[in-house]
MMTF fields as JSON, N, C-alpha, C and O atoms, coordinates in Angstrom:
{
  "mmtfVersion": "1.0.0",
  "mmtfProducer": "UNKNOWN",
  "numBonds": 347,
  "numAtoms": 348,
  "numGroups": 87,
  "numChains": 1,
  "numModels": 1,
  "chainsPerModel": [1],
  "groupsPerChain": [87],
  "chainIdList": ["A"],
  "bondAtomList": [4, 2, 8, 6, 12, 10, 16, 14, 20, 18, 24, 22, 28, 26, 32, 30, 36, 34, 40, 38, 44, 42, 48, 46, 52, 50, 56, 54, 60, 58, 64, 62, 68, 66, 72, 70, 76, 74, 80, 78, 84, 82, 88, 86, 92, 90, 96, 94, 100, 98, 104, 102, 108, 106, 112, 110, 116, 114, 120, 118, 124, 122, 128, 126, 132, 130, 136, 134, 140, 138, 144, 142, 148, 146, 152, 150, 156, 154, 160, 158, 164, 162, 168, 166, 172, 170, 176, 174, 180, 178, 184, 182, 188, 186, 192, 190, 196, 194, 200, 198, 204, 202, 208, 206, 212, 210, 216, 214, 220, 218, 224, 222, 228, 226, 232, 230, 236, 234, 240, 238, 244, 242, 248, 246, 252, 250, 256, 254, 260, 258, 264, 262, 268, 266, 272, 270, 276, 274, 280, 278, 284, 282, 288, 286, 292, 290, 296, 294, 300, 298, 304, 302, 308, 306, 312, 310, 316, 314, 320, 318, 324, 322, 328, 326, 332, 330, 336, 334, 340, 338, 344, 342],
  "bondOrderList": [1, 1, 1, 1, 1, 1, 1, 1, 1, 1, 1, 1, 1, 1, 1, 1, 1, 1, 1, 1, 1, 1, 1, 1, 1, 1, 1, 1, 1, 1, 1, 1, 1, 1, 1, 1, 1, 1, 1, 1, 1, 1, 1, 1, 1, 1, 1, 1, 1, 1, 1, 1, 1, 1, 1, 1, 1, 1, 1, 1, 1, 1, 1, 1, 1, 1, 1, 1, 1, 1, 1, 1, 1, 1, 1, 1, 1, 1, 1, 1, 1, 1, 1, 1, 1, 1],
  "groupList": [{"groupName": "UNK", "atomNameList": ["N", "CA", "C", "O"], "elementList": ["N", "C", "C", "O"], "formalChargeList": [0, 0, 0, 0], "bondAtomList": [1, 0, 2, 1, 3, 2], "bondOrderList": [1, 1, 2], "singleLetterCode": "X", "chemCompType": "L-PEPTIDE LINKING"}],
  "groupTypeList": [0, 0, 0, 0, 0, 0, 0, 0, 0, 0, 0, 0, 0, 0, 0, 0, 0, 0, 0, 0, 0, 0, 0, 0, 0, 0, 0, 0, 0, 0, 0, 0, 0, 0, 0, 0, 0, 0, 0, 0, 0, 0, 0, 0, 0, 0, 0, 0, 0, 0, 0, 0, 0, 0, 0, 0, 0, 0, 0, 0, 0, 0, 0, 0, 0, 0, 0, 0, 0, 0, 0, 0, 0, 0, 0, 0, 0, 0, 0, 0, 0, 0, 0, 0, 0, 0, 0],
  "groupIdList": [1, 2, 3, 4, 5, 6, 7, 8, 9, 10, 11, 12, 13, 14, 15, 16, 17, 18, 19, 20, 21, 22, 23, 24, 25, 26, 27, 28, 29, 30, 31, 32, 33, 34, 35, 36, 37, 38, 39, 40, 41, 42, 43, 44, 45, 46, 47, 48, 49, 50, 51, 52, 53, 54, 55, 56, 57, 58, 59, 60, 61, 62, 63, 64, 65, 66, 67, 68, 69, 70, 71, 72, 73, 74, 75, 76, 77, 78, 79, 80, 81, 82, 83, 84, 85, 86, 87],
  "secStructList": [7, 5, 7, 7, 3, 3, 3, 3, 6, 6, 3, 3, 3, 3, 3, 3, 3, 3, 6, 6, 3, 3, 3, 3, 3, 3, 3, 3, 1, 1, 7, 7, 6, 6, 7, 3, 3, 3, 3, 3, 3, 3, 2, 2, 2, 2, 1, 1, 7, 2, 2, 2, 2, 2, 2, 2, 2, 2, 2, 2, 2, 2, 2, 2, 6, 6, 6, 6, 6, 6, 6, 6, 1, 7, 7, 7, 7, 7, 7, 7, 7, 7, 7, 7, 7, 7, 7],
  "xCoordList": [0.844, 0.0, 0.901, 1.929, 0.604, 1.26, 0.424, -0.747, 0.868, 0.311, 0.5, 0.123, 0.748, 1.757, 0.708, -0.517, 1.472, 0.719, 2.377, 3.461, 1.621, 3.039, 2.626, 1.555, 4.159, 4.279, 4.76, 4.561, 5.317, 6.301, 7.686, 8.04, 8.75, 10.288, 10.642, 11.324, 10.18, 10.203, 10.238, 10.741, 9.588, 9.279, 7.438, 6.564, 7.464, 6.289, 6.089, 7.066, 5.27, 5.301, 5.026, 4.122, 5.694, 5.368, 5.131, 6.196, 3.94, 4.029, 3.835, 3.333, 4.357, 5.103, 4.945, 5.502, 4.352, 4.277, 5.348, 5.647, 6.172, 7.368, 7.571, 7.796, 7.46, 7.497, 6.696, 7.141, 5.442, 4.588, 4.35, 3.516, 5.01, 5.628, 4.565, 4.245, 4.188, 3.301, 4.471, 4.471, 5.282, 6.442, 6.13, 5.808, 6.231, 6.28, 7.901, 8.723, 7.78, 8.913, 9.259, 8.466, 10.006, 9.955, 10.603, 11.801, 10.032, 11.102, 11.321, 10.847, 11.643, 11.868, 10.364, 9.816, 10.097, 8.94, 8.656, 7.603, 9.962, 9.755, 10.348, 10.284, 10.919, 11.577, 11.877, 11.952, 11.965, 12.605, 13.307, 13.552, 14.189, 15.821, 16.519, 17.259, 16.566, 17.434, 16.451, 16.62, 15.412, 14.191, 14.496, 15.298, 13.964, 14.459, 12.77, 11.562, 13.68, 11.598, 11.419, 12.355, 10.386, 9.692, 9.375, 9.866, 8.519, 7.804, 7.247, 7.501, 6.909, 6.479, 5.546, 5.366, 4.507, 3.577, 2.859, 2.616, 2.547, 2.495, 1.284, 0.401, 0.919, 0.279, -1.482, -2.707, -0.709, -1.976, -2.943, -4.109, -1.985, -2.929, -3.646, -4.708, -3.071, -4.123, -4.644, -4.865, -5.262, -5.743, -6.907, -6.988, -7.88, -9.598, -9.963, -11.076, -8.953, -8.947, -8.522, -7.727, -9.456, -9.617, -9.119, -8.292, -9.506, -9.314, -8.234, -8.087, -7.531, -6.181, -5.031, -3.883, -5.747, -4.627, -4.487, -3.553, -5.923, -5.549, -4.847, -3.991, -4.754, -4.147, -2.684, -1.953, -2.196, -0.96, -0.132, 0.938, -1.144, -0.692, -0.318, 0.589, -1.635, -1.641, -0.674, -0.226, -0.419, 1.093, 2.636, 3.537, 2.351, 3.977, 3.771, 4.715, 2.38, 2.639, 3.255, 4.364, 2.75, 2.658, 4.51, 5.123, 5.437, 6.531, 7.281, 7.997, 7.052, 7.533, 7.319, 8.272, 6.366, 6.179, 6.975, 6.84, 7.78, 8.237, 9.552, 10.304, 10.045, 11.359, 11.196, 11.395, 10.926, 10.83, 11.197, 12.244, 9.949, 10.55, 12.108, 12.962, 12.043, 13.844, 14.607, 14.977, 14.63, 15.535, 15.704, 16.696, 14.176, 14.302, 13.613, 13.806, 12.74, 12.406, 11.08, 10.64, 10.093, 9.088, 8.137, 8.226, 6.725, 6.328, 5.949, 5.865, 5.736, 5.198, 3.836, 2.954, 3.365, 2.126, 1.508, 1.617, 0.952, -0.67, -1.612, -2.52, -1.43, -2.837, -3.974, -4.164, -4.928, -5.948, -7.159, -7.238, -7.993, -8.912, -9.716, -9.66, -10.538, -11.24, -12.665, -13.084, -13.255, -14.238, -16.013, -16.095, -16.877, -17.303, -18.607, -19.281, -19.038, -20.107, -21.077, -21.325, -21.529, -23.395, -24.412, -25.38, -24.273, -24.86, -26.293, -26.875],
  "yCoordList": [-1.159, 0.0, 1.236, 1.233, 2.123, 3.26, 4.149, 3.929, 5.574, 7.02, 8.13, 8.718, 9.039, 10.263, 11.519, 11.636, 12.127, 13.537, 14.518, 14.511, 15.467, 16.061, 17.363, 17.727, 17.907, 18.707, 20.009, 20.976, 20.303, 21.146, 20.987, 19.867, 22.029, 21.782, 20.355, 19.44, 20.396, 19.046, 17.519, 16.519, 17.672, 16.113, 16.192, 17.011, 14.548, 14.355, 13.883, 13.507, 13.944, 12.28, 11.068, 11.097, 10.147, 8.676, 7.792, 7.322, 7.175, 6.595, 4.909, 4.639, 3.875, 2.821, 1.538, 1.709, 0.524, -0.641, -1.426, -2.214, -1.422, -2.372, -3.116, -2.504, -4.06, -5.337, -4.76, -4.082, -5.321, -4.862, -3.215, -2.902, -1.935, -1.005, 0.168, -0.533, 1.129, 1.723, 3.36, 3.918, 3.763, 3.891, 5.376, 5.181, 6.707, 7.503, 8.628, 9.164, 8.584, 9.564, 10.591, 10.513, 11.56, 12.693, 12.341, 12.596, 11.871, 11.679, 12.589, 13.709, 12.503, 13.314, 12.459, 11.405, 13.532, 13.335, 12.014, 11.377, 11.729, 10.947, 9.362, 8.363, 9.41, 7.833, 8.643, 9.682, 7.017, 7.284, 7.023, 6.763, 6.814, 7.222, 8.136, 8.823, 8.419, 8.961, 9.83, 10.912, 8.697, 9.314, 9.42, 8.581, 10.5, 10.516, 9.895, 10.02, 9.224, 8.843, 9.786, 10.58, 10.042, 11.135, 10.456, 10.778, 9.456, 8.951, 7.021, 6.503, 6.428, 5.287, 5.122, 5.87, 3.73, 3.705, 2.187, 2.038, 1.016, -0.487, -0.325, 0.359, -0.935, -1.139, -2.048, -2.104, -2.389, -3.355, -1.739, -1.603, -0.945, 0.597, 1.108, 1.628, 1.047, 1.911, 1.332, 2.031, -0.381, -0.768, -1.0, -1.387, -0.768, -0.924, 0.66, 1.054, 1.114, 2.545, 4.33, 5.175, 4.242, 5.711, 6.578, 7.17, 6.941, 8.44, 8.202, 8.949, 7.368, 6.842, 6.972, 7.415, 6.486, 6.776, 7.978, 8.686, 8.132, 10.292, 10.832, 11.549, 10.851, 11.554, 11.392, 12.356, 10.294, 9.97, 10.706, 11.222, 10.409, 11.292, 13.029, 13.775, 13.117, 14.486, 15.01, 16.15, 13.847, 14.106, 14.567, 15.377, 13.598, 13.617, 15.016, 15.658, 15.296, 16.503, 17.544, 18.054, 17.722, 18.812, 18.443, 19.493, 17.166, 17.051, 17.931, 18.931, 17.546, 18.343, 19.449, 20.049, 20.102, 21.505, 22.297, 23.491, 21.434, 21.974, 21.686, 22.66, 20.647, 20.803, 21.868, 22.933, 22.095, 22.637, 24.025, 24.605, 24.582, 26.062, 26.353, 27.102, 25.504, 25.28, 25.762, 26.882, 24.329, 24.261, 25.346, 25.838, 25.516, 26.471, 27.906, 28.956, 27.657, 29.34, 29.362, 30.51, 28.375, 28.106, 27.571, 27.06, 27.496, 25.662, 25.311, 26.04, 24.241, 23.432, 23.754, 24.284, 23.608, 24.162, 22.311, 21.679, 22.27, 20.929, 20.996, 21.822, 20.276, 20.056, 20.316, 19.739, 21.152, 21.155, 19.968, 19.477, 19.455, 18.461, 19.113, 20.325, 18.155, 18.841, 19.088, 18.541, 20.299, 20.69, 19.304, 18.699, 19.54, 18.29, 18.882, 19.68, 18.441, 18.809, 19.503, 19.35, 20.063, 20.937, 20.457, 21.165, 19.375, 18.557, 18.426, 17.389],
  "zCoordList": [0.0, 0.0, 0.0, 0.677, -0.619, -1.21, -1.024, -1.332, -0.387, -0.197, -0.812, 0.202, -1.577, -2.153, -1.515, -1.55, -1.1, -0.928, -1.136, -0.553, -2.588, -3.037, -1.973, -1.489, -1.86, -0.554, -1.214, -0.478, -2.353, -2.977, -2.801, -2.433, -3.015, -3.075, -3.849, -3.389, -4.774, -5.57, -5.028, -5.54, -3.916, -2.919, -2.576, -2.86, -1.641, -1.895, -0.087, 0.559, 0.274, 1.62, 0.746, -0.088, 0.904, 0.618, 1.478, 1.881, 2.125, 2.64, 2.055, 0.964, 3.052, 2.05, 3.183, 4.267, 3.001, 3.882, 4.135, 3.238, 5.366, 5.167, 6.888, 7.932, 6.76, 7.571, 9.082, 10.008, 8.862, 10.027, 10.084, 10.933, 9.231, 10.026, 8.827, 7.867, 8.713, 7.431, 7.853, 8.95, 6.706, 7.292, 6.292, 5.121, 6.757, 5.858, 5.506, 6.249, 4.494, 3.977, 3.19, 2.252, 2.995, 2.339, 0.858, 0.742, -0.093, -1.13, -2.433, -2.244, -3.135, -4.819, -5.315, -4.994, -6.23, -7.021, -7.873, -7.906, -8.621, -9.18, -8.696, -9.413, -7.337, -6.974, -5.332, -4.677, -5.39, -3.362, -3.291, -2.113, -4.014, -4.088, -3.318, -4.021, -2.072, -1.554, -0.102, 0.461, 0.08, 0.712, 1.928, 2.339, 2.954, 4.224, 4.993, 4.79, 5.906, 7.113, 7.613, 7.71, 8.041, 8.973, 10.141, 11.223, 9.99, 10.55, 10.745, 9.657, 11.278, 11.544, 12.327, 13.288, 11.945, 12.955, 12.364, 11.166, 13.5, 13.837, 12.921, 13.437, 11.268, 10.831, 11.791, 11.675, 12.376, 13.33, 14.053, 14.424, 13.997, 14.968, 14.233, 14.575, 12.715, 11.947, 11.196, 10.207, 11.031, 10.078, 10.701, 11.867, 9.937, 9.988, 11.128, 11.478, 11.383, 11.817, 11.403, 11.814, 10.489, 9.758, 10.07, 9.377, 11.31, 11.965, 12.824, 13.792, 12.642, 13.475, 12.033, 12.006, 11.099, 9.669, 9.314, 8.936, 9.556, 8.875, 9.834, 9.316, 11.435, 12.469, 12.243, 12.47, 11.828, 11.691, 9.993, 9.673, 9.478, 8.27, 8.309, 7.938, 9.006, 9.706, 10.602, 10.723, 11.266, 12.095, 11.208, 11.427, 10.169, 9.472, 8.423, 7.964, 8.185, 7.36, 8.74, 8.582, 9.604, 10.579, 10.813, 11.004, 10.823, 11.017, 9.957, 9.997, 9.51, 7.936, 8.091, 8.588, 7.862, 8.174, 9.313, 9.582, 9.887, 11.285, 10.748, 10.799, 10.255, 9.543, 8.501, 9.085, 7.221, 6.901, 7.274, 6.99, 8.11, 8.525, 8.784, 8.311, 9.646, 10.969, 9.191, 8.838, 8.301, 7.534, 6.326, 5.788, 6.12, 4.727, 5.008, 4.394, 6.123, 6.527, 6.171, 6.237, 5.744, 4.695, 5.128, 6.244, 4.29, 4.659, 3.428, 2.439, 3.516, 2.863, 1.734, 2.409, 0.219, 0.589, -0.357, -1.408, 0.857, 0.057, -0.64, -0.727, -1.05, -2.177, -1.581, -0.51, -2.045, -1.712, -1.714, -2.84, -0.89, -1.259, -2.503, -2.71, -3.393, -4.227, -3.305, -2.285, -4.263, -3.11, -4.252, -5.32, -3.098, -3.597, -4.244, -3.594, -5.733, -6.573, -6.017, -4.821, -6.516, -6.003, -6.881, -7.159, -7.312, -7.536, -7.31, -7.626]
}
């Protein structure tokens, strides 16, 4: 299972399933080649638990954003959700 939420500064979060562990990282756009972790968290905590996956996602953006500043003076800017039909 695979996540991307692009962040700007030509990287993305990736988050990436690896042995028990749902493991997220800051990588280049096009490969994780040279990707740094942010973050980790026991796949068994957030599976069949929603609002436990988004909090954690939510966590590693908010990490980032906090590196970020320190490092580049900046933040981050996210994708917006799309807003939903009026249908």
């Amino acid at each position: 299972m695979g996540k991307v939420i692009e962040g700007g500064y030509g990287g993305r979060l990736a988050l990436r399933e690896q042995d028990g562990w749902w493991v997220c990282y800051w990588a280049k756009l096009d490969t994780m080649e040279g990707a740094s972790e942010i973050a980790r968290v026991r796949l068994a905590l957030i599976h069949d638990e929603p609002l436990v996956k988004q909090s954690f996602i939510n966590f590693c953006k908010q990490a980032f954003e906090v590196a970020a500043r320190e490092a580049l003076g900046t933040m981050p800017e996210w994708p917006k959700p799309p807003m939903p039909s009026k249908d």
